[in-house]
C-alpha positions in Angstrom: -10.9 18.5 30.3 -10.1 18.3 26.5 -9.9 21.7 26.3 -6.7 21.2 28.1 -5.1 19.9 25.5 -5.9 21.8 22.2 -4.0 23.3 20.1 -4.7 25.2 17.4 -1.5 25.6 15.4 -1.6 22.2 13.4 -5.2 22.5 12.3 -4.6 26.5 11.3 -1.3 25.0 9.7 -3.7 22.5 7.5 -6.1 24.9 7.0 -3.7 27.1 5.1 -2.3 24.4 3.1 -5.5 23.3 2.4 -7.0 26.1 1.2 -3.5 26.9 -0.9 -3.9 23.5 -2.6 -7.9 23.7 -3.0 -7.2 26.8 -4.5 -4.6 25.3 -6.9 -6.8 22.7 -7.7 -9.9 25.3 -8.9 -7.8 27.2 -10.7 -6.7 24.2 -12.7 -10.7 23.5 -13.3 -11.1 27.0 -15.1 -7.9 26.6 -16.4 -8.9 25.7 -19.8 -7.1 27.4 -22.7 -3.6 26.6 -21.4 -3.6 23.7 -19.2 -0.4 23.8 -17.3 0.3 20.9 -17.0 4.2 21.4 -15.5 2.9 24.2 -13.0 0.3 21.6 -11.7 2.9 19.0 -11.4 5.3 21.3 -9.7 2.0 22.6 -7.2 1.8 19.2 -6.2 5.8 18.4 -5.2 5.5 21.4 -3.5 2.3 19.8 -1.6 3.6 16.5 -0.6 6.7 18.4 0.7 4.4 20.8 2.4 2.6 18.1 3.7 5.7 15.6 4.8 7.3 19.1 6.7 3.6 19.5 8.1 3.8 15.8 9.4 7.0 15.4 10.7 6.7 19.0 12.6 4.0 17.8 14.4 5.4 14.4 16.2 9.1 14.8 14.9 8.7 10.9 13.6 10.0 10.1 9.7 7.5 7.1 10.0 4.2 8.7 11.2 1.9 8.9 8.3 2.0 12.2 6.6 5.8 11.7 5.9 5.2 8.2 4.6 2.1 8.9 2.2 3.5 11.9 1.2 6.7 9.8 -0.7 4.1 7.4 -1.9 1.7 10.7 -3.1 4.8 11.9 -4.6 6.2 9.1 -6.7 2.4 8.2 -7.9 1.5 11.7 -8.8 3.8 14.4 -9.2 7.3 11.6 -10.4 4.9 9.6 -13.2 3.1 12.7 -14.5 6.5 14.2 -14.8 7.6 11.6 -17.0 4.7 10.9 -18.8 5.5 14.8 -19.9 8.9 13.7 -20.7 8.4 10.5 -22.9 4.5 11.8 -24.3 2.9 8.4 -23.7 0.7 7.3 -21.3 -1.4 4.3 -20.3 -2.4 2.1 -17.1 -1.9 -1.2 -18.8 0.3 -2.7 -21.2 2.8 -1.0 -23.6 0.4 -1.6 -26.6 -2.2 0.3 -25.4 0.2 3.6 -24.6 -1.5 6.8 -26.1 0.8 9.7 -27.4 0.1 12.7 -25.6 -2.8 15.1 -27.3 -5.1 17.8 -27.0 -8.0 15.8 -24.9 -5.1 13.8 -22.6 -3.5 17.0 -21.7 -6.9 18.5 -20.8 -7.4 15.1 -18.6 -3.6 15.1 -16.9 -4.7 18.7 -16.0 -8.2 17.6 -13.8 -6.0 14.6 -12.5 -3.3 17.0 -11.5 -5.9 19.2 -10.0 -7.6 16.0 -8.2 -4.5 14.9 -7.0 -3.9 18.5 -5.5 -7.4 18.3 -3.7 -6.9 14.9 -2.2 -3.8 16.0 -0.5 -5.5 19.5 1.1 -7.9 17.0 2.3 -5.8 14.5 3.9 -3.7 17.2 5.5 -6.8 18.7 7.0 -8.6 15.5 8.0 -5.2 14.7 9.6 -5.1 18.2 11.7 -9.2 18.0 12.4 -7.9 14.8 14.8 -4.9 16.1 16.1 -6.3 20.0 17.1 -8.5 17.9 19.7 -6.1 15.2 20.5 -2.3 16.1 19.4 0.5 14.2 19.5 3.7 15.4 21.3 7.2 16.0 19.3 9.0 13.3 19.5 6.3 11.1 21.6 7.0 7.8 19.8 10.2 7.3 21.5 8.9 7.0 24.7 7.1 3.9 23.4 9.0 1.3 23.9 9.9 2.0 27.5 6.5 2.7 28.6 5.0 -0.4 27.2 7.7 -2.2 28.6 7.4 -0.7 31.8 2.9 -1.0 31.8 2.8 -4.7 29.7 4.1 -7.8 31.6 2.6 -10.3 28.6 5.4 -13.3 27.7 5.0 -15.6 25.1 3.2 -18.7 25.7 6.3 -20.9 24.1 4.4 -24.4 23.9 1.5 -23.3 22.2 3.6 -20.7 20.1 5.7 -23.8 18.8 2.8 -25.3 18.1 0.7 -22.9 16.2 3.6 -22.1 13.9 4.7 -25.8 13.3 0.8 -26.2 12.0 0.9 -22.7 10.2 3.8 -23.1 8.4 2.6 -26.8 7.4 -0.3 -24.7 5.6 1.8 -22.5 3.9 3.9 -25.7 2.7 0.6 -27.7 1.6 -0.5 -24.6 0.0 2.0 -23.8 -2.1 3.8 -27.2 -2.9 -0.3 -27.8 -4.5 0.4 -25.4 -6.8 4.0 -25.8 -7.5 2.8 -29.2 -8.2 0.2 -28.6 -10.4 1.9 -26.3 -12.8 4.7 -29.1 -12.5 7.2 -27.6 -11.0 9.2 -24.4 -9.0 10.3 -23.4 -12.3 7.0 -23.7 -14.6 5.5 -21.8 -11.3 7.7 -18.9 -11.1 7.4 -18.4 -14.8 3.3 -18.7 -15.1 3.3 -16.0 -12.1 3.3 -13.2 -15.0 -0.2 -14.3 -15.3 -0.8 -14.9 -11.4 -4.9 -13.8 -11.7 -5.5 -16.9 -14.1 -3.5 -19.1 -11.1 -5.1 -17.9 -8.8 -8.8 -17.6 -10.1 -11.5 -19.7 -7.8 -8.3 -20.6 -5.6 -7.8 -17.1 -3.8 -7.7 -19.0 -0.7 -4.6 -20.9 -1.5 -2.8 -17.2 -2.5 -3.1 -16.5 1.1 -2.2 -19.7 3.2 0.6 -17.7 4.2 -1.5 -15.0 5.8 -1.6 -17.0 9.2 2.1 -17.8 9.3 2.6 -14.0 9.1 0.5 -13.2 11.7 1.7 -15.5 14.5 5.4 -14.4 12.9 4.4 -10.4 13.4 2.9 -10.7 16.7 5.8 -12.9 18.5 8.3 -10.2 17.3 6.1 -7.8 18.7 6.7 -9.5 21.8 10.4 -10.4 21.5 11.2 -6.9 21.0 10.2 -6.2 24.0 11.5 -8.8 25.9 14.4 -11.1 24.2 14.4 -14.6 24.7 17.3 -16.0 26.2 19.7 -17.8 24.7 19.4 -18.6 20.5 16.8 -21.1 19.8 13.6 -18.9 19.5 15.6 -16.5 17.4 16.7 -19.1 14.6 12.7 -19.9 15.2 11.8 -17.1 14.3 13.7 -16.2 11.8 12.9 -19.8 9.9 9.7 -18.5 10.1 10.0 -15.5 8.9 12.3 -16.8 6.1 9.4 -19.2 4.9 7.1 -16.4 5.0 9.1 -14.3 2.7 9.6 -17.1 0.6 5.4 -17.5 0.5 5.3 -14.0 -0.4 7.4 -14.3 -3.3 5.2 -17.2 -4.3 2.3 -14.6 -4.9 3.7 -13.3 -7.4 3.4 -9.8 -5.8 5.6 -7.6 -4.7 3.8 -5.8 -2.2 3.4 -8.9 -0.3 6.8 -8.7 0.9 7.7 -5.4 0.5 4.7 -4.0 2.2 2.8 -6.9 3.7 6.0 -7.9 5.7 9.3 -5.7 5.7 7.2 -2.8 6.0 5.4 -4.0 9.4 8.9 -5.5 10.3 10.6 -1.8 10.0 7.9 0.1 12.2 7.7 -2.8 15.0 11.4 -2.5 15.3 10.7 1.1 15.0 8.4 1.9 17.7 9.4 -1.6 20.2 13.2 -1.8 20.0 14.8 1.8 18.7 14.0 4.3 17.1 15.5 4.2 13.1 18.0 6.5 12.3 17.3 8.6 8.5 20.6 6.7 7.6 18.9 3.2 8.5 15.7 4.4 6.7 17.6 5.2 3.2 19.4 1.8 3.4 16.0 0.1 3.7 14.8 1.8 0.9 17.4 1.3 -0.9 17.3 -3.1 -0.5 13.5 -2.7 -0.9 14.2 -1.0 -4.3 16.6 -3.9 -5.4 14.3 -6.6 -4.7 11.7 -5.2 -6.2 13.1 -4.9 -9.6 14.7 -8.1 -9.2 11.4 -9.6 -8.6 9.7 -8.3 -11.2 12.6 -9.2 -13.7 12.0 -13.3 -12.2 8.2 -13.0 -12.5 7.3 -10.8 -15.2 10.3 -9.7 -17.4 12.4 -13.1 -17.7 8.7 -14.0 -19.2 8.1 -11.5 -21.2 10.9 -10.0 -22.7 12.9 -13.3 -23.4 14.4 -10.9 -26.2 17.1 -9.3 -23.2 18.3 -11.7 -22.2 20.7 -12.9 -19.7 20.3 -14.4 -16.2 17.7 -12.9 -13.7 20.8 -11.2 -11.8 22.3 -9.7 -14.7 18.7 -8.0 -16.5 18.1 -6.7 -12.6 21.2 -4.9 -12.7 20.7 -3.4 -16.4 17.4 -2.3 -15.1 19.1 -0.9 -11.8 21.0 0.9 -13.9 18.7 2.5 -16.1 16.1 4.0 -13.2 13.6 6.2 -13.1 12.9 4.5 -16.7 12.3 0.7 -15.3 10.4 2.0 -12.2 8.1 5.5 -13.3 8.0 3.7 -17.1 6.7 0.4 -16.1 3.3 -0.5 -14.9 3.9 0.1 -11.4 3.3 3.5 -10.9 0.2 3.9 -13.1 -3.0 4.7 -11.3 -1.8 8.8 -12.7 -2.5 6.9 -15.8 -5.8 5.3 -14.9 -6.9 8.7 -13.0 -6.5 10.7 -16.1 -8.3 8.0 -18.2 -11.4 8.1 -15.8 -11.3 12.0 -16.0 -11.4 11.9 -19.8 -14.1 9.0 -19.7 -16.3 11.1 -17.7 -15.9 13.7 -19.9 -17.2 11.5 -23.3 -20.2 10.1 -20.7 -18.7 7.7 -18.2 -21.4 7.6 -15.8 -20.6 8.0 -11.9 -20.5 4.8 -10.3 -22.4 5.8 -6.8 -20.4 3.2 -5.0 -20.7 0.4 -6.6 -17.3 -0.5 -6.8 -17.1 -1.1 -2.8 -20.0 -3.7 -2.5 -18.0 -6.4 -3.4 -16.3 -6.0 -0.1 -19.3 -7.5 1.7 -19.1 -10.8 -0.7 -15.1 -11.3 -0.4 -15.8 -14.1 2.8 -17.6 -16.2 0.3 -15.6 -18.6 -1.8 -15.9 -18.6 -5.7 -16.2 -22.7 -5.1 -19.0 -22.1 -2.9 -20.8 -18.9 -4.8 -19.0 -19.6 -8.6 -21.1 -16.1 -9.8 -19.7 -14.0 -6.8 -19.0 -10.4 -8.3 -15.8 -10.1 -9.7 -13.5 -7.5 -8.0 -13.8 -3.9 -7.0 -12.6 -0.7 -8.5 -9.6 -2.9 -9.8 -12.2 -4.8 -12.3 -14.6 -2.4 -12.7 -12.6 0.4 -14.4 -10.2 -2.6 -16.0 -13.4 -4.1 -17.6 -15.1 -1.0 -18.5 -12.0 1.0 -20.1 -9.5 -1.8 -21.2 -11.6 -4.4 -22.0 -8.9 -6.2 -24.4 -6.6 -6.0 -21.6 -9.2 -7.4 -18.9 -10.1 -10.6 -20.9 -6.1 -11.2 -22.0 -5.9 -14.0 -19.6 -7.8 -17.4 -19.6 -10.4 -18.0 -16.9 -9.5 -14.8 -14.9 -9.6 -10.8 -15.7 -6.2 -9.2 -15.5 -6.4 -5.6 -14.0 -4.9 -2.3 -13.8 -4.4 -0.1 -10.3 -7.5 2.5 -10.1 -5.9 3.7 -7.2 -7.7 5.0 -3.6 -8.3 8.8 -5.5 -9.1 7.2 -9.0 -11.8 5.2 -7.3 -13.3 7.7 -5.2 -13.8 10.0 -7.8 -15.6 7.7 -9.9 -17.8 6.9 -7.5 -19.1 10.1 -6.8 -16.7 13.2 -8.1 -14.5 15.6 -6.9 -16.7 15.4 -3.1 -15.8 11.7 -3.3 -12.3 12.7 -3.1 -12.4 15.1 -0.8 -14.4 13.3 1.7 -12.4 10.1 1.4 -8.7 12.0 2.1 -10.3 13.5 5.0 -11.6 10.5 6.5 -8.0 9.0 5.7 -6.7 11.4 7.3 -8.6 11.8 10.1 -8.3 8.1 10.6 -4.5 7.8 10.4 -4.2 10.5 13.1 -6.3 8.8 15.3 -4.8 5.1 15.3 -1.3 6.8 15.3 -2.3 8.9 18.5 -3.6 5.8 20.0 -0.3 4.0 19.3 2.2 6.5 20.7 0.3 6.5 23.8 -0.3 2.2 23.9 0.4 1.0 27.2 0.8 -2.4 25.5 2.0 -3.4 22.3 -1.2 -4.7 20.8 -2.0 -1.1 19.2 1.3 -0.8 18.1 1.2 -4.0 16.2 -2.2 -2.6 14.8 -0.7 -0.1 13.3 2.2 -2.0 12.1 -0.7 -4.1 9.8 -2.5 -1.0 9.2 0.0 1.3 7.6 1.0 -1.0 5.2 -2.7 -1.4 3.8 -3.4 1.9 3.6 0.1 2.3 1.1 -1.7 -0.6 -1.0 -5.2 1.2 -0.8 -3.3 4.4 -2.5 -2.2 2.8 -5.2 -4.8 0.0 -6.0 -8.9 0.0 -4.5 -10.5 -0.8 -1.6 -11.8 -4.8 -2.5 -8.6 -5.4 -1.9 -7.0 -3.4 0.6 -10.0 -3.4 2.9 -10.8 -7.1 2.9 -7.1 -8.0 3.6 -6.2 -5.2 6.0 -9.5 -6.8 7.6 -8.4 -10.2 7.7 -5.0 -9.5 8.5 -6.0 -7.2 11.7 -7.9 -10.1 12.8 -5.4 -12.8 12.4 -3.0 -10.8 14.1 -5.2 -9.9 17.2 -6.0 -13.9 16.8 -2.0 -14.8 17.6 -1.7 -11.8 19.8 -4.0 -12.4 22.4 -4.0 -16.1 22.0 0.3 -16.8 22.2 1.1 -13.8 24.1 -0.5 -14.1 28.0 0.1 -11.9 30.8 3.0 -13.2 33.0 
């Protein structure tokens, strides 16, 4: 009976920081003559904390999802308002287009402080609405790994494993030496990255020839974890393959491919398969995740545009190393504060709501620009880009160069403070759900979904759903592809 197994204390738990942080959030809607901007900010830390204690109480794991969206939450939303406060400027695209701080951008930081405050009262309750009629035990997730090991006899099919990845990474490798080739050579490539959407425009396709390398990579570690192969051959396999993947990933131009598309799964299949990670382990993976991403933005966007520094790419990534939170929080990387706040003032001056309009292009992502050359362009990305920062949109030839909207920004567009409200609790809901379902796997296929999954959902925070949807989509289903298809029950 499910009766059996309620209990009440995490949703009474959410409900009371829920209504705390609704409350904060009205309060900075009538708020008007002072805005408050520095109390708001400081409501908010003490939210994502609320919320990470609230998380990690509950299943005793630094990598279930409250504790991991509530770091993102907090650098995106209480870090970059902080020091948009400290410098007074602000703005979601380039430099050029910062604003000094004034009377009517204080008065939008406020709602998008207040936004920001009802999203996470939402989440946190979503998450407890699943987990007062299904909870998760304290400490569940270690007893993962020897239960799956125990329940799920699947090996790796090695033939047709060697196979698929010979013929995968040959993709990868045609893909990317085309366009290596065309821009006429590594060098020109790297450097014409700092305008990756005109590269890439009409030829998405090619941006993600690497997708199916990944996911035969992903799920045979998923499997290896579980049961080593003997001797070294498939490990140097592997690891070439992962190596060529990274390599790929870097080829994007993005960051977040490898950071989040690959080390990221990579952590939590180690996490939950082979051992559980120590806090110690954690903070050194953060810590290598932080140095490559400055030093890739310094090879693909910096070395580009600020030729004035400098130096080699090694030496302008340690000068930026060393003058953090500045190169991070006063970059363009954690902006969608910025863009939130813009879209509050908009609507303010007459910005019309957008009803969902923004998430129709998900349906027409399958479709090839060569085959359909007037598909719609983009989601929430383009729309709020195009309709805010137009100069900025049409900067680059044949292709619209966009700023984050970010998961809240994009919701609230749509349809206003209820579209926030109901899309954290959904989130939420649906993060406790696929967590419960992968503490309790009896094979490793759902912890693998959730290894995919995660990762998306950081991108969907800070960017909009045309692109995290579609490629947590595709990804899921290339992954379940290799899965089932390399890794047969013994």
């Amino acid at each position: 009976m499910i009766s059996a197994r309620l209990s009440t204390t995490p949703l009474w738990l959410a409900a009371c920081a829920a209504i705390a942080i609704t409350s904060g959030w009205l309060v900075s809607q009538v708020t008007v003559s002072d805005p408050g901007i520095a109390a708001l900010i400081a409501a908010t830390a003490a939210a994502c904390l609320a919320l990470a204690v609230y998380g990690f109480a509950t299943t005793r794991d630094p990598l279930s999802p409250l504790p991991v969206l509530s770091l993102i939450l907090f650098v995106l939303y209480v870090a970059r308002p902080a020091y948009i406060l400290a410098s007074g400027r602000i703005g979601p695209t380039r430099r050029l287009d910062d604003e000094l701080l004034s009377g009517p951008l204080y008065a939008a930081m406020q709602g998008a402080c207040g936004l920001a405050l009802l999203a996470l009262g939402c989440l946190a309750l979503g998450h407890a609405s699943y987990h007062f009629v299904d909870p998760v035990g304290r400490g569940a997730f270690r007893a993962t790994t020897a239960r799956i090991s125990a329940l799920d006899r699947r090996r790796v099919a090695g033939g047709a494993a060697l196979v698929v990845l010979a013929v995968t990474a040959a993709l990868e490798l045609w893909g990317y030496g085309t366009l290596i080739a065309e821009a006429g050579g590594v060098a020109a490539y790297v450097e014409s990255l700092s305008a990756r959407s005109s590269v890439f425009f009409g030829r998405g396709y090619l941006a993600q020839v690497g997708l199916p390398l990944k996911a035969v990579a992903l799920a045979l570690l998923a499997a290896f974890l579980l049961r080593p192969p003997r001797g070294l051959a498939w490990g140097a396999v592997l690891g070439g393959a992962f190596v060529l993947v990274m390599v790929g990933d870097f080829l994007t131009g993005g960051r977040a491919a490898l950071l989040i598309g690959t080390l990221v799964p990579m952590v939590l299949l180690f996490h939950y398969l082979r051992a559980p990670l120590r806090l110690r382990t954690l903070a050194w993976v953060v810590a290598a995740a932080l140095v490559f991403f400055v030093g890739a933005r310094v090879a693909t966007r910096d070395s580009t545009y600020e030729e004035a520094v400098g130096g080699s790419v090694v030496s302008q990534t340690v000068a930026q190393l060393k003058t953090l939170p500045e190169t991070t929080l006063g970059g363009r990387d954690a902006t969608p504060f910025d863009s939130l706040a813009m879209v509050v003032r908009a609507r303010a001056t007459g910005l019309e709501w957008q009803y969902g309009s923004t998430y129709l292009p998900i349906l027409t992502f399958p479709v090839p620009r060569f085959v359909w050359a007037d598909k719609p362009a983009g989601g929430g990305n383009t729309w709020f880009t195009r309709e805010l920062y137009p100069a900025y949109y049409y900067q680059s030839d044949g292709a619209g160069t966009e700023a984050s909207l970010s998961m809240l920004g994009e919701s609230y567009a749509n349809f206003g403070p209820g579209g926030v409200a109901i899309a954290f609790f959904v989130l939420g809901f649906f993060l406790a759900a696929v967590y419960r379902r992968m503490v309790a796997a009896a094979s490793a296929w759902p912890v693998l979904w959730w290894a995919v999954t995660l990762p998306y959902v950081i991108t969907l925070i800070r960017g909009d759903a045309f692109h995290s949807v579609t490629y947590w989509a595709l990804s899921s289903a290339l992954v379940w592809l290799a899965y089932t298809t390399l890794v047969r029950r013994a």
